[in-house]
TIGUKE-910042 format. One record per atom (N, C-alpha, C): residue in three letters; x, y, z. Coordinates in steps of 0.2 Angstrom, whole numbers, plus 5000, padded with zeros to 4 digits. Layout:
BEGIN
ALAXYZ;...
***
This chain:
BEGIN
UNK499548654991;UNK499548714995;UNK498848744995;UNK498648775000;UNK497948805001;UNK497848864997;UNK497248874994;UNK497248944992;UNK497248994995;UNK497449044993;UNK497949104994;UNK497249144998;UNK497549185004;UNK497149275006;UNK497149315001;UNK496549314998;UNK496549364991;UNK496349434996;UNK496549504995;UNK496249554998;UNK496449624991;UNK495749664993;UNK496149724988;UNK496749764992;UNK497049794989;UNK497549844994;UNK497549884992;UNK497649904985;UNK497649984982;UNK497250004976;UNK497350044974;UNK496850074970;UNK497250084963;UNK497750044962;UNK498150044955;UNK498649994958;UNK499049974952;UNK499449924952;UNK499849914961;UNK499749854962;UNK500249824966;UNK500849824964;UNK501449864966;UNK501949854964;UNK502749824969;UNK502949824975;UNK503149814980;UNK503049804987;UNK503249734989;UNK503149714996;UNK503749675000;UNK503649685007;UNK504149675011;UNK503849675019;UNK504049605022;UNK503649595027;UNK504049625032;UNK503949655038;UNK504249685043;UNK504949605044;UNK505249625048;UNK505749585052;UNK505649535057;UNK505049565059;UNK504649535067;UNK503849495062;UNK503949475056;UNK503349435051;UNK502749475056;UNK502649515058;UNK502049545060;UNK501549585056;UNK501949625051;UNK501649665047;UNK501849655040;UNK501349655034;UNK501649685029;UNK501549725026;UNK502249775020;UNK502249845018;UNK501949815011;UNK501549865008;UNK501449884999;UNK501649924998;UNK501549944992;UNK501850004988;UNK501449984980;UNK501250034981;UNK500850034973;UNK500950094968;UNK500450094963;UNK500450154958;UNK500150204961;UNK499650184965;UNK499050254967;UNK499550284972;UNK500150294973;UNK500650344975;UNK500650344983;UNK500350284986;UNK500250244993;UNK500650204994;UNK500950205001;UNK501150145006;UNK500650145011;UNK500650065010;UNK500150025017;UNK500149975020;UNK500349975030;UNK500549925034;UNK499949885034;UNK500049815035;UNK499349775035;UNK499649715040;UNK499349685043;UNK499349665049;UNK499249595047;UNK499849545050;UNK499849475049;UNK499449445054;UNK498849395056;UNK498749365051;UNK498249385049;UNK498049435051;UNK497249465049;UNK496949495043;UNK497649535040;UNK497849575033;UNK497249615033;UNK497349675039;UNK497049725040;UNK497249765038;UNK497049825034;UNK497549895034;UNK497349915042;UNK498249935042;UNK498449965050;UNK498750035050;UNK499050055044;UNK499150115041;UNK499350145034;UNK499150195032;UNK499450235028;UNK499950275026;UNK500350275021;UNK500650325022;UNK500650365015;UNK500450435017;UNK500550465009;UNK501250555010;UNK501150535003;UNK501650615004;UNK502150604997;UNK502050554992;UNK502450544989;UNK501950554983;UNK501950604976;UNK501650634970;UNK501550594964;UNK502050534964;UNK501850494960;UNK501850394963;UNK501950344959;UNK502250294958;UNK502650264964;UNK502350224971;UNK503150214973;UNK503250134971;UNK503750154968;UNK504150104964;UNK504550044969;UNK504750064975;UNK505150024977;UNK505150034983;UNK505449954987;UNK505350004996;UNK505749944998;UNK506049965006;UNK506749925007;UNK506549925018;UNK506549905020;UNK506749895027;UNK507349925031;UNK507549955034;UNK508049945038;UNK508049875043;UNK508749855044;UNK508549775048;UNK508249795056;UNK508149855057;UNK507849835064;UNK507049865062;UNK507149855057;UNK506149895055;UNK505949935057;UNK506149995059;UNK506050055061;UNK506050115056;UNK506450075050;UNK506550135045;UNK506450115039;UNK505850135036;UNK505650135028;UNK505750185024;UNK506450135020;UNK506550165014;UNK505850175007;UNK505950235001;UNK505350224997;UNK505750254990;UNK505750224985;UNK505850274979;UNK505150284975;UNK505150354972;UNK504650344968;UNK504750384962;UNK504350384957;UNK504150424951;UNK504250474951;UNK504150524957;UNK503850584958;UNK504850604957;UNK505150564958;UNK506050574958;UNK506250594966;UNK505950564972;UNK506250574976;UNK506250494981;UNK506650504986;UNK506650454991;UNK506450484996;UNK506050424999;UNK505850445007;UNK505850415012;UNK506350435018;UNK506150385024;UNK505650395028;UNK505250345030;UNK504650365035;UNK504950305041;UNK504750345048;UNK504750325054;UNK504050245053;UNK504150195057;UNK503750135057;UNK503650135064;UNK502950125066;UNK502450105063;UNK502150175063;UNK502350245063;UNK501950275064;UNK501750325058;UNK502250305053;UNK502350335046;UNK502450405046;UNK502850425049;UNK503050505049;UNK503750525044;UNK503650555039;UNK504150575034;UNK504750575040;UNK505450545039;UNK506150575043;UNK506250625040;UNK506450585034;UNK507050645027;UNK506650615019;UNK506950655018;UNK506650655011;UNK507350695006;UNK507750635001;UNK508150624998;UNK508050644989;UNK508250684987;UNK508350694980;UNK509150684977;UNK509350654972;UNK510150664970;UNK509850714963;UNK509350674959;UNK509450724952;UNK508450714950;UNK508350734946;UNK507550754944;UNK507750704939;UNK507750644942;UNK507450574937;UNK506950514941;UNK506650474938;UNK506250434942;UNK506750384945;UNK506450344952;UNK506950324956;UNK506750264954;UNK506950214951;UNK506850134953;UNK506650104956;UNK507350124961;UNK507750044965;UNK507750074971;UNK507650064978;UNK507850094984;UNK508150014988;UNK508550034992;UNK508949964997;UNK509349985001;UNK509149985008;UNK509549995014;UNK510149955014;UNK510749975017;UNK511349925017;UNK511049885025;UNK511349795024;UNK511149765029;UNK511349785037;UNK511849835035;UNK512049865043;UNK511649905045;UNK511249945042;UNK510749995042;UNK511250055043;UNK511550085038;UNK511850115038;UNK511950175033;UNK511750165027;UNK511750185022;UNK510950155016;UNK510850215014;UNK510150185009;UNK510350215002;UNK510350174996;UNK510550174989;UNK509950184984;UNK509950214981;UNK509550234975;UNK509750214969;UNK509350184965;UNK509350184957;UNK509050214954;UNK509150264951;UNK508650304945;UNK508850284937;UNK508350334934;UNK508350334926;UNK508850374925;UNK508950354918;UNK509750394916;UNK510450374919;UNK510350324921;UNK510750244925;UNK511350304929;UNK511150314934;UNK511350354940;UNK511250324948;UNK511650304952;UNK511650254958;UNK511950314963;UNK511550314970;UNK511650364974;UNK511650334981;UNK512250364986;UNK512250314992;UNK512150374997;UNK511650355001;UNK511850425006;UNK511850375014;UNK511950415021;UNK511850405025;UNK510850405028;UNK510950365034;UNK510150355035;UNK510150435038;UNK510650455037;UNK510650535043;UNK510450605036;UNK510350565029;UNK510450615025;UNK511050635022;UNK511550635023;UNK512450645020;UNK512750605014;UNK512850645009;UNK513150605005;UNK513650565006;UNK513650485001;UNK514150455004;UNK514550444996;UNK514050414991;UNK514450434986;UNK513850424980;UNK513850464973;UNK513450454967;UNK514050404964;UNK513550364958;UNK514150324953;UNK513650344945;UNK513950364940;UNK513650364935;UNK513850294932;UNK513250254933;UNK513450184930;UNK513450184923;UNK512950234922;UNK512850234913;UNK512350264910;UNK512050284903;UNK511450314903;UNK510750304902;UNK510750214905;UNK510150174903;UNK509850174911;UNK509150164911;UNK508750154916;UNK509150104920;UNK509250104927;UNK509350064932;UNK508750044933;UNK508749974935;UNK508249924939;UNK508349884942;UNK509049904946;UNK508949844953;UNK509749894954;UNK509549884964;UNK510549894966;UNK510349854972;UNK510749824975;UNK510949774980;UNK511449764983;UNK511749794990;UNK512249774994;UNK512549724995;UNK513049714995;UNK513349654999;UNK513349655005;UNK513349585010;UNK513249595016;UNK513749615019;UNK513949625018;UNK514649645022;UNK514649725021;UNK514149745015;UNK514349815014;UNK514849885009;UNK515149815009;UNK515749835006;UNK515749854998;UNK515249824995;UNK515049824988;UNK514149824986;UNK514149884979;UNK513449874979;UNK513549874971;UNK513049814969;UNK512849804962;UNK512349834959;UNK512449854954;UNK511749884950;UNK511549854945;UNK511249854941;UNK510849844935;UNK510249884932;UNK510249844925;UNK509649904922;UNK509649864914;UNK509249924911;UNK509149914904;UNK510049884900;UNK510049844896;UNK510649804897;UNK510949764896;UNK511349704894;UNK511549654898;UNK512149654902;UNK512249704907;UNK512749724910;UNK512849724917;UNK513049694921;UNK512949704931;UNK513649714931;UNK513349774935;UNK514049814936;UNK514249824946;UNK514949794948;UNK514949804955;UNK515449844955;UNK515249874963;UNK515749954963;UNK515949934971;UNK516449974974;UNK516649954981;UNK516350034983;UNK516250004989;UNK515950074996;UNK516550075000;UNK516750125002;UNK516250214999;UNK516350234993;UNK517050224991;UNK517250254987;UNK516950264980;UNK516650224976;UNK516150214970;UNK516450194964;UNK517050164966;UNK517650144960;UNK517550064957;UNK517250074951;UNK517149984949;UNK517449964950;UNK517449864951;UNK517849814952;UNK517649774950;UNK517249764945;UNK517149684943;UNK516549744937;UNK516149684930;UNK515749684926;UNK515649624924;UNK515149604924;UNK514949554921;UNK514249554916;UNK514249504911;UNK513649504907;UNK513249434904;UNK513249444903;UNK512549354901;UNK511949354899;UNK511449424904;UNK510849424899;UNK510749454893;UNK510149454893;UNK510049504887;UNK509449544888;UNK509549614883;UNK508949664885;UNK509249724891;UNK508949664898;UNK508949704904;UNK509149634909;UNK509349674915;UNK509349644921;UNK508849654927;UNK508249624927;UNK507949654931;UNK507949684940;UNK508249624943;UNK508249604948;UNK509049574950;UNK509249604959;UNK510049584960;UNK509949534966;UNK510349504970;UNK510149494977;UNK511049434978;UNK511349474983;UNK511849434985;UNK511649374990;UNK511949314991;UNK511649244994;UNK512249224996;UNK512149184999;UNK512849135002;UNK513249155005;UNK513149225010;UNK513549265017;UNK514049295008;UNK513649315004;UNK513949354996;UNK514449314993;UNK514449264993;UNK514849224991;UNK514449204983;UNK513949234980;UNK513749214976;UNK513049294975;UNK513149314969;UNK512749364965;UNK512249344962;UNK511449334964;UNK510949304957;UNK510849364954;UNK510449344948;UNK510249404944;UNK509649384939;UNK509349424940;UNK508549394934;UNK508649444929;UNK508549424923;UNK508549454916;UNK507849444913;UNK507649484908;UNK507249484904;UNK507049434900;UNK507649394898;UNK507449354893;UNK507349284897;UNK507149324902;UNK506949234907;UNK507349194907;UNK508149224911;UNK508549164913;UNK508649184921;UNK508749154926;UNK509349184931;UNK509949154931;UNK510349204933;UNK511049164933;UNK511449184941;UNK511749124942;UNK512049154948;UNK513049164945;UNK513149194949;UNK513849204949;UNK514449204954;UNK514849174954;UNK515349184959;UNK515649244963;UNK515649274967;UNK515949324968;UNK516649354971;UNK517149294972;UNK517649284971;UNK518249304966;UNK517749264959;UNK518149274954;UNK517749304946;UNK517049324950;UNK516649374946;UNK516449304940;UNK516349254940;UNK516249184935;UNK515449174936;UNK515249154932;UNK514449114930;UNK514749054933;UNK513949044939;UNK514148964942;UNK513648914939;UNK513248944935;UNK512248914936;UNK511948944932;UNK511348944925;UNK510948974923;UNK510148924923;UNK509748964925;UNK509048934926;UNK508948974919;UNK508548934916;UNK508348954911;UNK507248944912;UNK507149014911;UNK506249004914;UNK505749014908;UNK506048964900;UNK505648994896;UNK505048994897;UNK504549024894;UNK503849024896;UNK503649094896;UNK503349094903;UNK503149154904;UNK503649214909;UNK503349274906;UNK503849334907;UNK503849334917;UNK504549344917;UNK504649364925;UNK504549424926;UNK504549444931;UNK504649514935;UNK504849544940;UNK504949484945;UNK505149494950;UNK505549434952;UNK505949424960;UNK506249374965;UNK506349384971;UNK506249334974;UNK506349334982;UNK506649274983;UNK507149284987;UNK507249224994;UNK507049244999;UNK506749175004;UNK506749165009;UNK507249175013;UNK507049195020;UNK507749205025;UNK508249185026;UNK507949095026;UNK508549025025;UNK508749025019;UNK508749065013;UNK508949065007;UNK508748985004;UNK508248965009;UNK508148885005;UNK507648865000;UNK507248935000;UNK506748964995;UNK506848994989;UNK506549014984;UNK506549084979;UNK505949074975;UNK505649144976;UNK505249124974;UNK505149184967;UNK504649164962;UNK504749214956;UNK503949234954;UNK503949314953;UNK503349314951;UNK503249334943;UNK502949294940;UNK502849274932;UNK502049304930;UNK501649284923;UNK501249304920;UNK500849244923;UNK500349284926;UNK499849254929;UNK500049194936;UNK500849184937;UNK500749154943;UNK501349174948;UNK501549104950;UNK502149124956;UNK502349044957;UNK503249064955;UNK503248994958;UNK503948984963;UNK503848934964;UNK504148934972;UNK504948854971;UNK505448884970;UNK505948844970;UNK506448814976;UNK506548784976;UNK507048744982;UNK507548754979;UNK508148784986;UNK508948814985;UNK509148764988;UNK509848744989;UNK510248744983;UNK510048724976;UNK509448684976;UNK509548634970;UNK509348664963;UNK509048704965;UNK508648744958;UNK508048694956;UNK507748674961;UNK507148614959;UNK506548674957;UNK506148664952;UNK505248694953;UNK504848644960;UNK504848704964;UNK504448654968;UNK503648664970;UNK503248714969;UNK502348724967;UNK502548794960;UNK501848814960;UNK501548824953;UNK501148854957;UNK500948924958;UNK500548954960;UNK500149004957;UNK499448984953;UNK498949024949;UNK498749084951;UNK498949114949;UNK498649214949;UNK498049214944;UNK497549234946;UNK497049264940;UNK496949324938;UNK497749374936;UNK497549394932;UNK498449394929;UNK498649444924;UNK499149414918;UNK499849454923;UNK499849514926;UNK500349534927;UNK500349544937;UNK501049494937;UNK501249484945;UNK501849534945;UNK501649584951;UNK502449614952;UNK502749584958;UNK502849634964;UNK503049594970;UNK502949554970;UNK503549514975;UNK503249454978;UNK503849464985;UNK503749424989;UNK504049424998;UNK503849385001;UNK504349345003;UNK504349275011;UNK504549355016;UNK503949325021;UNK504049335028;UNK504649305031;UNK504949335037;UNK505549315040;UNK505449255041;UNK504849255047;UNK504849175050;UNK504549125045;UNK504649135039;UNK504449075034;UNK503849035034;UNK503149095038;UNK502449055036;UNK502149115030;UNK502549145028;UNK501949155021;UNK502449185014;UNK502049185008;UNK502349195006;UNK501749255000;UNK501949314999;UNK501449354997;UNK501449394992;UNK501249394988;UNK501349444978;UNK500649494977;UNK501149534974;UNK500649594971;UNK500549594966;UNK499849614965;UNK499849614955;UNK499449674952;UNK499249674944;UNK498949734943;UNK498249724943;UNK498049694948;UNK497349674947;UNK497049724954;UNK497649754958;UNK497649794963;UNK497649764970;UNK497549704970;UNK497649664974;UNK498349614976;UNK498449594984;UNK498849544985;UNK498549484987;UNK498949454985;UNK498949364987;UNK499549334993;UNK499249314997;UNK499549285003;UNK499449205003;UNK499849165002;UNK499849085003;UNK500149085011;UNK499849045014;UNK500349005019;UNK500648965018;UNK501148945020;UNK501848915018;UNK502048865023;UNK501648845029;UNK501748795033;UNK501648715031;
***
């Protein structure tokens, strides 16, 4: 693979990225309390958005791209209008830091994970849909199912916990790693739950019958993040000092991509599956094309 579009972007940790729907633009989010549109293939900054006091930790899409979710340190959520970056609404449940932010795939509903393991669903219109106290440990990851009908959470842990919508009533718990669960993402039209853990395993699991079908074990070096690509034929994982890129179904390693410095956060496949793009604390992203 060709080396990567090295560019600076922010002025503190790289922490979140996510390419529009139309692969035209792509979103960051960093420590210096910044969201920033950057232009594919040029990876111009084309806008800014500020108005958040701390940290935006997390950031999520609506499916037609029009509406950018944001959680941040500061303990709030915020939707901003694309491409123009005009605050919509601006979301609070409780005075903790946000984690996790994730639109439902209908765009219908946007979910929060905060500290003091607290999950919050509201509509994109702002109205409560439902809170769930999952428990009193940091969340770090909540994730939809496609259909909607259910969202998972995770956190400080080795616990994934799934709850049904609207209502906010568990159905199912499962466990296997250990520490934490970093990272959720349902696959397989939800037929199938992954989940990254701390202790550098992923596992997937059936969602059917709530069962372990597969553990990847990634000893070595620390993970931080995961992506799949559109065609879920991808996954890619950002680790200490690289990025590596696996073939689905098979669970193959299929490259090895060198980061020059120790901590990779983000990482995101673009829709149309020519790039593939990671943040890190060096303040800068890295763009491979993927053709």
């Amino acid at each position: 693979m060709d080396d990567p579009v090295v560019f600076e972007a922010h002025s503190n940790y790289v922490l979140a990225l996510q390419f529009t729907p139309d692969s035209r633009m792509l979103i960051s989010s960093g420590m210096d309390n910044l969201v920033k549109l950057w232009s594919v293939p040029q990876w111009e900054c084309i806008g800014t958005f500020e108005g958040h006091e701390n940290s935006v930790n997390s950031i999520s899409l609506s499916p037609d791209g029009r509406i950018l979710a944001t959680g941040s340190s500061d303990k709030t959520v915020r939707l901003w209008s694309l491409p123009d970056g005009q605050v919509v609404r601006r979301l609070q449940d409780r005075k903790r830091v946000v984690s996790a932010v994730r639109i439902s795939p209908d765009g219908e509903w946007v979910a929060a994970g905060s500290y003091g393991g607290r999950a919050k669903v509201w509509t994109l219109d702002g109205d409560d849909v439902v809170g769930i106290a999952v428990s009193k440990r940091n969340l770090s990851s909540v994730a939809f199912s496609p259909d909607c009908g259910l969202i998972a959470t995770s956190g400080l842990g080795d616990d994934i916990t799934i709850w049904a919508l609207p209502s906010g009533e568990p159905i199912a718990s499962v466990s296997g790693h250990e520490v934490a669960v970093w990272s959720l993402k349902f696959i397989a039209e939800g037929r199938q739950l992954v989940s990254l853990g701390y202790e550098r395993t992923i596992r997937f699991w059936d969602t059917a019958m709530w069962q372990q079908l597969r553990v990847i074990d990634l000893a070595g070096a620390e993970v931080r993040g995961m992506a799949f690509s559109s065609d879920e034929q991808k996954m890619a994982l950002s680790m200490e000092r690289k990025v590596e890129i696996w073939s689905m179904p098979e669970c193959e390693l299929q490259d090895d991509l060198a980061v020059s410095t120790k901590v990779v956060n983000g990482v995101a496949f673009s829709p149309d599956g020519q790039w593939l793009a990671a943040g890190a604390a060096d303040r800068r992203i890295r763009v491979w094309g993927l053709a």
